[in-house]
PASE-454301 format. One record per atom (N, C-alpha, C): residue number from 1; chain; atom name; x, y, z. Coordinates in steps of 0.1 Angstrom, whole numbers, plus 2048, in hexadecimal, padded with zeros to 3 digits. Atoms other than C-alpha are relative to their C-alpha. Layout:
<atoms>
+-----+--------+-------+-----+-----+-----+
! num ! cadena ! atomo !   x !   y !   z !
+-----+--------+-------+-----+-----+-----+
! NUM !      A !    CA !   X !   Y !   Z !
...
+-----+--------+-------+-----+-----+-----+
</atoms>
This chain:
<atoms>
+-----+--------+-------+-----+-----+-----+
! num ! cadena ! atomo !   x !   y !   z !
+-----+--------+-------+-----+-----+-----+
!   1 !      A !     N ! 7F8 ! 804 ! 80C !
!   1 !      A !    CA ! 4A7 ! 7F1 ! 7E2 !
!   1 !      A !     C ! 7F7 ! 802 ! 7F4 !
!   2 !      A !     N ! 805 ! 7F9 ! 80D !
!   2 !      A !    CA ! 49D ! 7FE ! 7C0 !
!   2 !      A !     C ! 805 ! 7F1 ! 7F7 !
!   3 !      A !     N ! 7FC ! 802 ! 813 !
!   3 !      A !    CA ! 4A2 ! 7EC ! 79C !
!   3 !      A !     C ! 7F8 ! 806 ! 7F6 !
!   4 !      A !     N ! 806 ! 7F9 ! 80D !
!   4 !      A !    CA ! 4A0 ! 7F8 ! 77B !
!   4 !      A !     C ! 7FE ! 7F6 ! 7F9 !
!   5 !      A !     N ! 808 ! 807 ! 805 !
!   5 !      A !    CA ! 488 ! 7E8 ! 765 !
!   5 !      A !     C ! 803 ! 806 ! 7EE !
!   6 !      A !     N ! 7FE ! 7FA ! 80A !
!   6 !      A !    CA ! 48F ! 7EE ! 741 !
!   6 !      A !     C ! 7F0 ! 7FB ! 7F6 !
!   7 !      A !     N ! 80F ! 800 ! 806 !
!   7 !      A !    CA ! 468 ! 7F1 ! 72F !
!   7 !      A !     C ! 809 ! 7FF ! 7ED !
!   8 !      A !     N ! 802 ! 809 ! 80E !
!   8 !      A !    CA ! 463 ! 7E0 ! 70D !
!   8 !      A !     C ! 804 ! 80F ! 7F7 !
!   9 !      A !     N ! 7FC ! 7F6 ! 80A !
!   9 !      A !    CA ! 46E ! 7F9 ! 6ED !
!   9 !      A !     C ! 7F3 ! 801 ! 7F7 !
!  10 !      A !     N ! 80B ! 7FF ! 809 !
!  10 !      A !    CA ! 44C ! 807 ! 6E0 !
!  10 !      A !     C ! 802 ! 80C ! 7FA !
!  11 !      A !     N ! 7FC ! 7FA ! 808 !
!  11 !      A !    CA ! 452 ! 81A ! 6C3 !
!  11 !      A !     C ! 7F5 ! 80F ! 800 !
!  12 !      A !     N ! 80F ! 7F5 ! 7FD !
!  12 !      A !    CA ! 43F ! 841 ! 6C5 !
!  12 !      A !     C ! 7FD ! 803 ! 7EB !
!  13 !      A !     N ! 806 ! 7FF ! 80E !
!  13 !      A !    CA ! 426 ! 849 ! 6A3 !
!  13 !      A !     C ! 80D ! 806 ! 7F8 !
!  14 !      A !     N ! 7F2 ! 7FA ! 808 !
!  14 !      A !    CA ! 444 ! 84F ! 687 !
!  14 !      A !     C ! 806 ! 7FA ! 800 !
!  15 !      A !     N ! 7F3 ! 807 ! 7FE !
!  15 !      A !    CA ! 45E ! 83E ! 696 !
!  15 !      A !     C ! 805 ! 7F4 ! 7F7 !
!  16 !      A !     N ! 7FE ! 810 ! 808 !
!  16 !      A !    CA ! 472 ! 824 ! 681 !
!  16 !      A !     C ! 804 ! 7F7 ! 811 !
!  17 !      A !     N ! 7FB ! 80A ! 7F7 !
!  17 !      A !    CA ! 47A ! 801 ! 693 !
!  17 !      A !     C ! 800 ! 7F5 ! 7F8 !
!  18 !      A !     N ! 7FD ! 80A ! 80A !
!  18 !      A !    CA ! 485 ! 7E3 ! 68B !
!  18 !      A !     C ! 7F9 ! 7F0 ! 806 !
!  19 !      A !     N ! 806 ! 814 ! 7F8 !
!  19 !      A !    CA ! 474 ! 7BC ! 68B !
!  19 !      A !     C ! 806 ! 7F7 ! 7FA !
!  20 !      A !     N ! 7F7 ! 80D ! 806 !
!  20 !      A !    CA ! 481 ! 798 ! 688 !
!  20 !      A !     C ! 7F5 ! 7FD ! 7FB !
!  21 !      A !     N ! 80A ! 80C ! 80B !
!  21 !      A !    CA ! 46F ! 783 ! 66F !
!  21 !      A !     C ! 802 ! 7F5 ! 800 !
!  22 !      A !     N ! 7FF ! 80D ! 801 !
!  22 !      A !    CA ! 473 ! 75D ! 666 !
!  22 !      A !     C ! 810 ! 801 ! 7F8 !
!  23 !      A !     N ! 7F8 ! 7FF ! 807 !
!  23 !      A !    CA ! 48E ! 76A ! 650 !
!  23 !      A !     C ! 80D ! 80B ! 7FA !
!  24 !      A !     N ! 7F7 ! 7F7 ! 804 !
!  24 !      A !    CA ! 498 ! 78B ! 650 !
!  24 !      A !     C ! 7FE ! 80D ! 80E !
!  25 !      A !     N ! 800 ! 7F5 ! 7F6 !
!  25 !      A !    CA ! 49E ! 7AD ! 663 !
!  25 !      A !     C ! 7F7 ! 80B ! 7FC !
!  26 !      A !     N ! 809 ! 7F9 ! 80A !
!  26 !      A !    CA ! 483 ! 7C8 ! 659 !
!  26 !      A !     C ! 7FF ! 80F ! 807 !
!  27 !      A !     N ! 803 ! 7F5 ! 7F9 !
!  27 !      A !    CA ! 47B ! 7ED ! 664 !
!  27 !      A !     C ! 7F4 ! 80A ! 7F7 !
!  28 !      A !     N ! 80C ! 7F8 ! 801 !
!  28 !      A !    CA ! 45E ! 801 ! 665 !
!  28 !      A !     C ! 800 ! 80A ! 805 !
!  29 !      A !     N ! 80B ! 7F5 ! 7F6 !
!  29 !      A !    CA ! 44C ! 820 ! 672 !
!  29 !      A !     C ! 7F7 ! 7FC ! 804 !
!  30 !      A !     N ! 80E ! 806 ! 7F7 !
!  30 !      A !    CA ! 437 ! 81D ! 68C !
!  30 !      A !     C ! 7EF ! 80A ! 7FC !
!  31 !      A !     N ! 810 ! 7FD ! 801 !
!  31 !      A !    CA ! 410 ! 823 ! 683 !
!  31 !      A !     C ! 7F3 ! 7FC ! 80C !
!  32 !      A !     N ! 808 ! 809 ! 7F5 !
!  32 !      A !    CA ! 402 ! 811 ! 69E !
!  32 !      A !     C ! 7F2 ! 7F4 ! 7FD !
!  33 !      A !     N ! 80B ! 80D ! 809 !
!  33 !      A !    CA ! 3EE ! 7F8 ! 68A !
!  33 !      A !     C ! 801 ! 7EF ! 80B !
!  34 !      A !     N ! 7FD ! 80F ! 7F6 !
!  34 !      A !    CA ! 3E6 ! 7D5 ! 69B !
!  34 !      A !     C ! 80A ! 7F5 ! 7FD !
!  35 !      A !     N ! 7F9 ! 80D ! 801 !
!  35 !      A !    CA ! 3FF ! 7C1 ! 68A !
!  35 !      A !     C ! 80D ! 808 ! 80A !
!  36 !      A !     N ! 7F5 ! 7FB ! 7F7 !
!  36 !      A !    CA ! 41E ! 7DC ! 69A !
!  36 !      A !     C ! 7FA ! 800 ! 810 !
!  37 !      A !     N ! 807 ! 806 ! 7F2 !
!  37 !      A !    CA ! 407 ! 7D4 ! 6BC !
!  37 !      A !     C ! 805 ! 7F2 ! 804 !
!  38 !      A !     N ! 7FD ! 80D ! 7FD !
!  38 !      A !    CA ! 40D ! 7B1 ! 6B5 !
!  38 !      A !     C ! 813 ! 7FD ! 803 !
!  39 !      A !     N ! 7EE ! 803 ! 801 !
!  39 !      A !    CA ! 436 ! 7B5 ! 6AF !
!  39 !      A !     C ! 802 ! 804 ! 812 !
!  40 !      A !     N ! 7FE ! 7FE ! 7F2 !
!  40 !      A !    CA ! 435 ! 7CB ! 6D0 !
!  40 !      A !     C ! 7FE ! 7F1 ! 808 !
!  41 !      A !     N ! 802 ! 808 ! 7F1 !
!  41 !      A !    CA ! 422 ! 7B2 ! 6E7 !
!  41 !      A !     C ! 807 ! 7F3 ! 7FB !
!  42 !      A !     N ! 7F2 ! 80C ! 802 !
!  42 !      A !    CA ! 43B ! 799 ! 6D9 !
!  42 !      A !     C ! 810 ! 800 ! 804 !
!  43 !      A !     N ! 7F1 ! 7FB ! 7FF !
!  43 !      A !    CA ! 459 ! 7AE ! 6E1 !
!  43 !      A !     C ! 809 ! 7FF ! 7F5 !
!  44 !      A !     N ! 7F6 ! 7FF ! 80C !
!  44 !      A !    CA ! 462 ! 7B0 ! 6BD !
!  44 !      A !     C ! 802 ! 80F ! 7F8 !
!  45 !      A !     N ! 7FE ! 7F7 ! 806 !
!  45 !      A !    CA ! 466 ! 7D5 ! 6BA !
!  45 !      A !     C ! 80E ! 801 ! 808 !
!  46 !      A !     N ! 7F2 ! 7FC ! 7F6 !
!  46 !      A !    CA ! 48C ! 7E4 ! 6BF !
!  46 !      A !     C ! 802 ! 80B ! 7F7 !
!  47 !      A !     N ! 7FD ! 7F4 ! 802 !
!  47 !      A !    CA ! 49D ! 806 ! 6BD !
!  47 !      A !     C ! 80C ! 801 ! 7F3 !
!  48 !      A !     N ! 7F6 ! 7FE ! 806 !
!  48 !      A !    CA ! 4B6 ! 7F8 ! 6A8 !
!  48 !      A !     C ! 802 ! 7F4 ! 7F5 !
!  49 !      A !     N ! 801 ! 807 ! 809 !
!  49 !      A !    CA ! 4C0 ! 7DE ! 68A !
!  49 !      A !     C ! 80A ! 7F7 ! 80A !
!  50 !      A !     N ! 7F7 ! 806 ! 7FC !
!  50 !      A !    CA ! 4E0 ! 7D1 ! 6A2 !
!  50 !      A !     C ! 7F3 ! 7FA ! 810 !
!  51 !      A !     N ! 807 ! 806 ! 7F4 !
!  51 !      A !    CA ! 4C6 ! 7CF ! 6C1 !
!  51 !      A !     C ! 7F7 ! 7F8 ! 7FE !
!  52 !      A !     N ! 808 ! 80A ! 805 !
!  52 !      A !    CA ! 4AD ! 7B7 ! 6AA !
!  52 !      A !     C ! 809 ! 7F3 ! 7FE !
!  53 !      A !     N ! 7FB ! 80D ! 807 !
!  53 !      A !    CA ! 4C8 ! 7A3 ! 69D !
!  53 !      A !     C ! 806 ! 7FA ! 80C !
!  54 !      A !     N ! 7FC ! 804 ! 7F3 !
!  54 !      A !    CA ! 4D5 ! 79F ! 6C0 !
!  54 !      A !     C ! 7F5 ! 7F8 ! 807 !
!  55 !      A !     N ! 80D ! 809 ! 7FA !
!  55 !      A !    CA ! 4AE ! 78F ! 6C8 !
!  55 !      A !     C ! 7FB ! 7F8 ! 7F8 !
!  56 !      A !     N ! 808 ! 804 ! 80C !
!  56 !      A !    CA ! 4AA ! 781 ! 6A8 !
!  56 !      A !     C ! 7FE ! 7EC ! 805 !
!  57 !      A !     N ! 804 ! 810 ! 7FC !
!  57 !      A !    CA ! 4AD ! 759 ! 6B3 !
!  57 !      A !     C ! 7F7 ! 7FF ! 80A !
!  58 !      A !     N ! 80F ! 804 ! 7F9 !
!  58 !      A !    CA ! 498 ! 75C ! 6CE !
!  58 !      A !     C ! 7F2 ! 806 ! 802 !
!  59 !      A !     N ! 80E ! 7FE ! 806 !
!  59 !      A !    CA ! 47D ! 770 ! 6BF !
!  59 !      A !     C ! 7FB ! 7F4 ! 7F2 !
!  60 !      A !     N ! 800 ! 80E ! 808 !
!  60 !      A !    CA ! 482 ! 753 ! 6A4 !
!  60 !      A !     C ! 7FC ! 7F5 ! 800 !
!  61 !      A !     N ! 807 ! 80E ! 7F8 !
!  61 !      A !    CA ! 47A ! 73A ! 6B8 !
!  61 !      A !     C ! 7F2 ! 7FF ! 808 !
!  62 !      A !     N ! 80D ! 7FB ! 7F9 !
!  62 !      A !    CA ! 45D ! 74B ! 6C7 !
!  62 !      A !     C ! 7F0 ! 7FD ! 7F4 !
!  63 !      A !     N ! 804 ! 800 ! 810 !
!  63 !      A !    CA ! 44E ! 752 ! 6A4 !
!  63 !      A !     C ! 7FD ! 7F2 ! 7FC !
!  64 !      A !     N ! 7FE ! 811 ! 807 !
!  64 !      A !    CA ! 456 ! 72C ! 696 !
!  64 !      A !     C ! 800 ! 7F9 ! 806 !
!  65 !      A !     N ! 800 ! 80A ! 7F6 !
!  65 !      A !    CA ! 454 ! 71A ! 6B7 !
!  65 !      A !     C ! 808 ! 7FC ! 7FF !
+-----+--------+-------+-----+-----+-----+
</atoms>
């Protein structure tokens, strides 16, 4: 028996992507600097502005306890 595992959205050098904030929706290019490290190993990068805002409460809560 197999499953498919869907791996985290890490953005390659260039790429835009989008993060939740305390307040808003944001997008970047990826540089690979430690703070877009920090959004990854939080699971706050996405491919898309509908696929953030679709995680946005419970990256929200993660963020602001």
């Amino acid at each position: 028996e197999f499953k498919i595992i869907k791996l985290p959205f890490k953005p390659k050098n260039g790429e835009k992507y989008f993060t939740v904030s305390d307040t808003t929706i944001s997008t970047y290019n990826w540089t690979n600097c430690m703070y877009e490290n920090a959004y990854f190993k939080l699971g706050n990068c996405f491919r898309t502005k509908e696929e953030a805002e679709a995680n946005a409460d419970r990256i929200r809560k993660e963020i602001m306890g």
